[in-house]
N, C-alpha and C positions, 0 to 999 in steps of 0.2 A: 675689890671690884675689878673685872676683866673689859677690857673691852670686846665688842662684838662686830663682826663683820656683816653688813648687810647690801644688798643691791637692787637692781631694777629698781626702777622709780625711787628707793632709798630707804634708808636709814639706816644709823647706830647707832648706838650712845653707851658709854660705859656704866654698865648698869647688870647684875645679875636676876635671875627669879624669872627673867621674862617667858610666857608660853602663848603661843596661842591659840584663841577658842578654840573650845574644842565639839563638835556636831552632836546633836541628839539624836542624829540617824547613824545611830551604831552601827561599827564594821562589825565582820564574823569574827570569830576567836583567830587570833594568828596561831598557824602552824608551828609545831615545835622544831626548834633548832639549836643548833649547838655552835654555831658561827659566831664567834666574838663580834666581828662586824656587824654584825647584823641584831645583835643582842645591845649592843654598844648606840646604833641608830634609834632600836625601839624604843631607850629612853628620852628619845628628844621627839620623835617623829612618830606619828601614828598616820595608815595608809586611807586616802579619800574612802570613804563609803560608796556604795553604788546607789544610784537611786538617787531623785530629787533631795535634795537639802530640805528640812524642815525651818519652816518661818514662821516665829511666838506668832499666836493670834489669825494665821493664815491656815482655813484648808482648803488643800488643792484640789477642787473637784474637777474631772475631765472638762465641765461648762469653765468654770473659773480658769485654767489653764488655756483651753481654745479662744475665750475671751483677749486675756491677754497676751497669747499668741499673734491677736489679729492687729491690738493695740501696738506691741512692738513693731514689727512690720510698717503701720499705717504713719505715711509722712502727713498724709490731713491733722496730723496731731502739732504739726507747726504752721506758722503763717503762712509762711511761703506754699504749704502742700508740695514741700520737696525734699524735706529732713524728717528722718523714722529717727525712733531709736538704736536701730540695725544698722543706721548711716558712722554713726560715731564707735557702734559696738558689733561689729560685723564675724559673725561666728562663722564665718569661712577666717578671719584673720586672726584666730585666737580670743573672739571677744572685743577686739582692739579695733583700730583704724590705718595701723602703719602708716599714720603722721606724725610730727611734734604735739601739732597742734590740731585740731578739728578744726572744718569750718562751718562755720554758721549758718544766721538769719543776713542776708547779705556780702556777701561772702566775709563776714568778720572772721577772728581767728579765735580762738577758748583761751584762755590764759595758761591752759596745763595741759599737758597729754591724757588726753582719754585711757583712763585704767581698764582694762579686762573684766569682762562682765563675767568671764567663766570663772565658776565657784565664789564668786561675789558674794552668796550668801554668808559661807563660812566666815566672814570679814567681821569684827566686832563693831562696825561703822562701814560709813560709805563715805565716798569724795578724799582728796589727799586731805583734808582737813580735817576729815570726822565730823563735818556739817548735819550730815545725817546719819541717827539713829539706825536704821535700817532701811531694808530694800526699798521696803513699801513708801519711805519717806525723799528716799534718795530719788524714786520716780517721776514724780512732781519737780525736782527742781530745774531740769535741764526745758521740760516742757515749756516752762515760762521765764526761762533765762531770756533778758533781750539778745544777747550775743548769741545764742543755741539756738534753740527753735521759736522764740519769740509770741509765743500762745499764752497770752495770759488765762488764769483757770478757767473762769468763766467762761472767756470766749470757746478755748476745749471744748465746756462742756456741751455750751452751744452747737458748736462744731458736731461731736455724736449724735446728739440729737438730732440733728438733719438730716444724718444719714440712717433713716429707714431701718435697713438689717438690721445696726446695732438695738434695738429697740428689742428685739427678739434676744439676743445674744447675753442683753445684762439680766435679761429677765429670769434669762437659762441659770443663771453665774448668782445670780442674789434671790430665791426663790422668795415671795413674801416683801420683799421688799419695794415699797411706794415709788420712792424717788432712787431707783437702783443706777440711773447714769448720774453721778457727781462725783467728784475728782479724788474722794477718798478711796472709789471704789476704784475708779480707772488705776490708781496706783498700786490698788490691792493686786489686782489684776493680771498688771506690769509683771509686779515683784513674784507671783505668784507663779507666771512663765518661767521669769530668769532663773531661777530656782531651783529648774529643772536641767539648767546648761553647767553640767557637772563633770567633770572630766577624770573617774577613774582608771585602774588597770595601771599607770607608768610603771617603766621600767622599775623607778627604786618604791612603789605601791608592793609591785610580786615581791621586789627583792625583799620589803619589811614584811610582806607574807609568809616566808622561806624559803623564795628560791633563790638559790644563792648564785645560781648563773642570769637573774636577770640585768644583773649590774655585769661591765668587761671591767678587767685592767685598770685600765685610764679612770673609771668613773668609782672603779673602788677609793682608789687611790683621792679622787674629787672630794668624796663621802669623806672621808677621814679627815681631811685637810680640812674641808668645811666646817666638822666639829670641833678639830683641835684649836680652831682659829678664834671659838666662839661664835658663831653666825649662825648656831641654831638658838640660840638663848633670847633671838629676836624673831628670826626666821625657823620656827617648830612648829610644833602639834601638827593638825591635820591638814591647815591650808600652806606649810610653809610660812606664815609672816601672817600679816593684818589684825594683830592683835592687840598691838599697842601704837605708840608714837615716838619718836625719837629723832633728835638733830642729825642735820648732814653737815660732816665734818668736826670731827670731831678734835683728829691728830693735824690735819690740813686744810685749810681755808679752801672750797674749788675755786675754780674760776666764776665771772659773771654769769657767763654763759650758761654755768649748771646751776648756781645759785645765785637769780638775780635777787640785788639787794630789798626791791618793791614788793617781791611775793615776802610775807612773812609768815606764811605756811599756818599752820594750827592757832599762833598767837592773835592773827586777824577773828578767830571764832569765842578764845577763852579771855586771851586778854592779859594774859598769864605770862611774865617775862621767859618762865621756863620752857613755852611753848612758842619762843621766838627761831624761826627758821626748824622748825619740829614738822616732820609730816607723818601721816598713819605709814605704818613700816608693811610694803605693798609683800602678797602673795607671789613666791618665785614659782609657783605650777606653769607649769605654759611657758615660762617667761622666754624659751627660744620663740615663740613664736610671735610673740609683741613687742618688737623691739618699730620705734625707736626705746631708748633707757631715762629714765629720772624724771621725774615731773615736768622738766623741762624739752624732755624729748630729744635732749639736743645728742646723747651717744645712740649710733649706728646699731655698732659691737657690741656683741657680749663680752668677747676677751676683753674690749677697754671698758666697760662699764667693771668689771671684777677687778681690774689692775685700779680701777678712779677709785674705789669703794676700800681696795685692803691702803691706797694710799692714805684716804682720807678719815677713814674710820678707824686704822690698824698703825696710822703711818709705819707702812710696811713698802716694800717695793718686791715684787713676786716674780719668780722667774717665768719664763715665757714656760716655760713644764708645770708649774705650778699654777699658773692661770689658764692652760690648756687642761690639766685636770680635774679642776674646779669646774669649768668649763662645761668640760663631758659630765660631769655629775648633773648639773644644772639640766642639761640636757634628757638626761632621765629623768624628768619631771615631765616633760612632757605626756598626758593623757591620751585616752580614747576623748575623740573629739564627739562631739554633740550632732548627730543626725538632726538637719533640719529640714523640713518644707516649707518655705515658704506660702502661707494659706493667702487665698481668693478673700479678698478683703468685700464688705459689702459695697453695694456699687453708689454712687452718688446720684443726686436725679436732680431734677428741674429746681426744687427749694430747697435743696443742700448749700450750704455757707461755701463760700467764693475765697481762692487766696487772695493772700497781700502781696502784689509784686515789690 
C-alpha cells in the first residue's frame, strides 16, 4: 500500500484503488498524442466536461434553473433576511467565502470552512462529512442550521409563500404540481442552479486534451511530482478529489489548530472508529482561489498548505522547488469561471413574512 498526498481542506490515508467519481456528462474524445506526460496524466485524471453537471433525478429546465437561481441569491431564505446562499458561496470567490469560518444567524461563526460550490456536483457527497447525499440534500441543510441561516423548513416555506412572484416562478419550475412550493422542491431548485457553476477549459483540462503547451516548465514538472507522490490515487478522475474520505495525518500528528481534537470529522456521521478525524477528500479545481486551506481554514498559503500535507500525510519535507512546482501545477487547475447575474428577485409586499432581528 502507498501512501498518498492530498490537500486543500484534506486528506490521505494509505490506501490504493482510490478514483474519483466520475460525470455522466461526457467530455469529447481527447486528442491523440504522443506525449508521455500527458498519456501518463490521462490515466489518473480525465478533463471537467463543459456544460452543466447532470444531477440523478434532477432535470434542468430553463423554469427550474431560473427558480433556483432566484433561491440562491435570496437572503429572505434566512431569519435574519440577510444571509443568501451566495453569502457563504460567493462565485466571484471561487465558490467559497475567503473566511476560516462563515458567519451566521447572529453573527455566530460555522464550525468549518465553507467548501466551493464550483463543480460540487461532481462530489460523491456534500459537507466535510458526507452528511449529505447529494446537492439536492445538501441544500436544505445550511437553510435551517441555527448557526447559518437559522430558517427552520416550514418557516422557509412560509416565507415564499408570501412573497407573491414566487407563486408564478414554482409553478413555471414544477408544471402540474398542487403543492409546488415545499422544501423538497426549493432544494431541487437550489441543487439544480449549482450544477450549472462548473469550471471547464484549465490550463491542465487543454493539457489532458493534447495540448502540450498548455501546461509551462514549473507546472509540468508539479504534474509529475504530484503523481509520483501518490496524490492522484485520492485526488483523480474528473473533479480532482471528493470521492472518497480519508484521515488527516497520517505520517504526522498536525497541530490543534488544523486538527482540533472536538471536530471528529466523518466518525460524528457513521460512528465508525475508522472514520474518526476522516473527512470527504475535498476537490483541488479552483483550489488557488479558495484559500483559506483545511477544514479548519486556518492555512493562508498554498505553498504551506502542500509543505502541511507532504509532511503529514507523506512525512516528507519538500524543498521550497518542489513545493513551488506542485504549486504551479495546482495552479492549472484553475477554470473558466462561471458568468453570473445576479437576477431581480421577486419583491416583498405588505403580507410578506418580516425578519428575525
Amino acid at each position: 500500500m502507498k501512501q498518498v498526498f492530498a490537500l486543500a481542506g484534506f486528506a490521505a490515508l494509505s490506501l490504493t484503488g482510490c478514483s474519483a467519481s466520475d460525470s455522466t456528462n461526457e467530455a469529447s474524445p481527447l486528442a491523440t498524442s504522443s506525449d508521455p506526460l500527458i498519456l501518463a496524466a490521462r490515466a489518473q485524471f480525465k478533463p471537467l466536461p463543459k456544460g452543466p453537471a447532470e444531477l440523478p433525478g434532477v432535470t434542468p429546465t430553463p423554469e427550474l434553473v431560473a427558480l433556483g437561481t432566484a433561491l440562491y441569491f435570496d437572503p429572505r431564505l434566512s431569519a435574519s433576511h440577510a444571509i443568501a446562499c451566495a453569502d457563504c458561496h460567493n462565485i466571484g470567490l471561487g465558490g467559497a467565502d475567503a473566511r476560516s469560518t462563515s458567519l451566521g444567524h447572529r453573527w455566530q461563526h460555522g464550525g468549518r470552512n465553507a467548501p466551493t460550490v464550483l463543480n460540487a456536483a461532481y462530489n460523491t457527497a456534500q459537507f466535510w462529512d458526507g452528511r449529505a447525499k447529494d446537492l439536492v440534500e445538501q441544500a436544505g441543510g445550511p437553510v435551517s442550521n441555527p448557526v447559518e441561516m437559522a430558517m427552520p423548513a416550514e418557516q422557509a416555506v412560509a416565507t415564499i409563500k408570501s412573497i407573491p412572484g414566487y407563486s408564478t416562478m414554482f409553478a413555471k419550475a414544477f408544471p402540474g404540481d398542487q403543492h409546488a412550493i415545499r422544501m423538497g422542491n426549493v432544494q431541487m431548485a437550489i441543487a439544480a442552479y449549482e450544477a450549472t457553476l462548473v469550471t471547464p477549459n484549465a490550463p491542465f483540462d487543454r493539457f489532458l486534451n493534447g495540448d502540450e503547451k498548455a501546461l509551462g516548465a514549473a507546472e509540468r514538472r508539479g504534474l509529475k511530482a504530484f503523481m509520483d507522490s501518490g496524490c492522484a490515487a485520492c485526488h483523480g478522475g474528473v473533479n480532482m478529489g471528493g470521492a472518497m474520505y480519508a484521515k488527516f495525518g497520517v505520517t504526522w500528528a498536525p497541530p490543534a489548530e488544523l486538527l482540533p481534537p472536538g471536530d471528529l470529522g466523518r466518525f460524528s456521521v457513521t460512528g465508525d472508529e475508522a472514520d474518526r478525524y476522516a473527512y470527504k477528500v475535498p476537490s483541488l479545481r479552483n483550489i488557488a482561489l479558495t484559500a483559506p486551506y483545511f477544514h479548519t481554514g486556518k492555512v493562508w498559503s498554498l505553498d504551506e498548505a502542500v509543505k502541511v500535507m507532504a509532511k503529514s500525510q507523506l512525512g516528507k519535507t519538500l524543498s521550497q522547488k518542489e513545493t513551488t512546482d506542485i504549486t504551479a501545477f495546482l495552479v492549472s487547475l484553475t477554470g473558466d469561471q462561471p458568468k453570473v447575474s445576479i437576477p431581480a428577485l421577486p419583491p416583498s409586499t405588505d403580507g410578506s413574512n418580516r425578519p428575525v432581528d
